[in-house]
C-alpha positions as CSV (number, residue, x, y, z in Angstrom):
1,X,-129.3,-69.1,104.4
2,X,-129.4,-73.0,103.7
3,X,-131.8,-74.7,105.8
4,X,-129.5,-78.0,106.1
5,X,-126.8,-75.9,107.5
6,X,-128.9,-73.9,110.0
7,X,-130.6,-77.1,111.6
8,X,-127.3,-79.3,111.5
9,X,-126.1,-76.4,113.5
10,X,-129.1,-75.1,115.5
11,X,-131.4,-77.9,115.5
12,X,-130.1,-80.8,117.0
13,X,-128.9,-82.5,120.0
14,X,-125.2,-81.9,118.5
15,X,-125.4,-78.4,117.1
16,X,-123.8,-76.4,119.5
17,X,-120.7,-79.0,119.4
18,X,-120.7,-78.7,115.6
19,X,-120.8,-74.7,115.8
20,X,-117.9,-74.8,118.1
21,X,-115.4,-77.6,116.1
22,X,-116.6,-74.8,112.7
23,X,-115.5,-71.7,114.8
24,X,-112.4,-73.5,115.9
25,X,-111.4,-74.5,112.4
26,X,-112.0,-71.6,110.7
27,X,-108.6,-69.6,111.3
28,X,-106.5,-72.6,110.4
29,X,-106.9,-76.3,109.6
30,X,-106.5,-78.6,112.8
31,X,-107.3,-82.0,112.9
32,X,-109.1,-84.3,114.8
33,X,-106.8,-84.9,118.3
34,X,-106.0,-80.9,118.0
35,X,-109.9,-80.3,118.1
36,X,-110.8,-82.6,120.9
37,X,-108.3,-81.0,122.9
38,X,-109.2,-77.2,122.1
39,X,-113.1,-78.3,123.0
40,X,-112.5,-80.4,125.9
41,X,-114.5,-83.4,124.3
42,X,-113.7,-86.6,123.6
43,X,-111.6,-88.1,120.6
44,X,-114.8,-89.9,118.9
45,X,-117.3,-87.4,119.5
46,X,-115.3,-85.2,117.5
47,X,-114.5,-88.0,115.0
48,X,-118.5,-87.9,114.9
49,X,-119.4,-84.3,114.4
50,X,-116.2,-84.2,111.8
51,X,-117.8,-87.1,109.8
52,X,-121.8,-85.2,110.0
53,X,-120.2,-82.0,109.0
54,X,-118.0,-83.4,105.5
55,X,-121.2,-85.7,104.5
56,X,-122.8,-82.2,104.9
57,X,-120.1,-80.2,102.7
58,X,-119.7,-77.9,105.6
59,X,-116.0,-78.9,106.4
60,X,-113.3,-80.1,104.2
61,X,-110.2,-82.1,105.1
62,X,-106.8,-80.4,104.4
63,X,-103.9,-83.7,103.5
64,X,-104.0,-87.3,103.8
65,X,-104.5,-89.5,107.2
66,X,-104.2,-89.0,111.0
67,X,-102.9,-85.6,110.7
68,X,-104.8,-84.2,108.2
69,X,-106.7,-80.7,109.3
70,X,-110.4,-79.6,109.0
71,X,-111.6,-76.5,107.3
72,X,-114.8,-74.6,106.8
73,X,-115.7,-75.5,103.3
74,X,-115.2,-72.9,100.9
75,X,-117.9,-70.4,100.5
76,X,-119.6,-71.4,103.8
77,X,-118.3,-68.5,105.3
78,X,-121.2,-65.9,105.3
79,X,-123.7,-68.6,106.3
80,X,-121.3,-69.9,108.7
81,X,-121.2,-66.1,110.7
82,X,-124.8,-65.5,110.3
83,X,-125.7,-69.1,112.2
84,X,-123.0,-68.2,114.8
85,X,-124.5,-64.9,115.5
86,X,-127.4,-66.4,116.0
87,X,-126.7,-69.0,117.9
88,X,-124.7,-66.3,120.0
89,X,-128.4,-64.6,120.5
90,X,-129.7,-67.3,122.4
C-alpha cells in the first residue's frame, strides 16, 4: 500500500474528511457543491481536501469548470478499499 496515500488518509487532521469525499466519489463523478452537500461540510473545506487529494493523484477531475466532477484516480482502487477498511477498524 502507498504510504503517501495511507497517511493523507489516516494520518492527519483531515483524513477522515478526505476518506469520506473518496468514498463519495467513487460510484460516480460529483463535483464540488454536490460533495459539500452529500458530507454536510462546507463549500471551501471541500474545495481544500479536493485540491490535497489531485496534488496527490488520488482524485481526478471529470470536464472543464464549476461543474466538473471528481473521481478516484484510476488504479487507486484496491489501495483506496484496503485504507477504508481500515479506517472502518478503528
Amino acid at each position: 500500500m502507498d504510504l503517501l496515500l495511507r497517511h493523507l488518509l489516516l494520518g492527519t487532521r483531515g483524513g477522515e474528511t478526505r476518506l469520506r469525499l473518496l468514498k463519495e466519489a467513487v460510484a460516480e463523478p460529483k463535483n464540488a457543491h454536490q460533495l459539500a452537500k452529500a458530507l454536510g461540510v462546507d463549500y471551501k473545506t471541500v474545495r481544500h481536501h479536493l485540491d490535497v487529494l489531485q496534488k496527490n493523484g488520488l482524485m481526478v477531475m471529470v470536464g472543464e469548470g464549476y461543474g466538473a466532477g471528481y473521481v478516484l484516480s484510476p488504479g487507486k482502487a484496491a489501495d483506496f478499499g484496503a485504507i477504508w477498511d481500515e479506517f472502518g477498524k478503528r
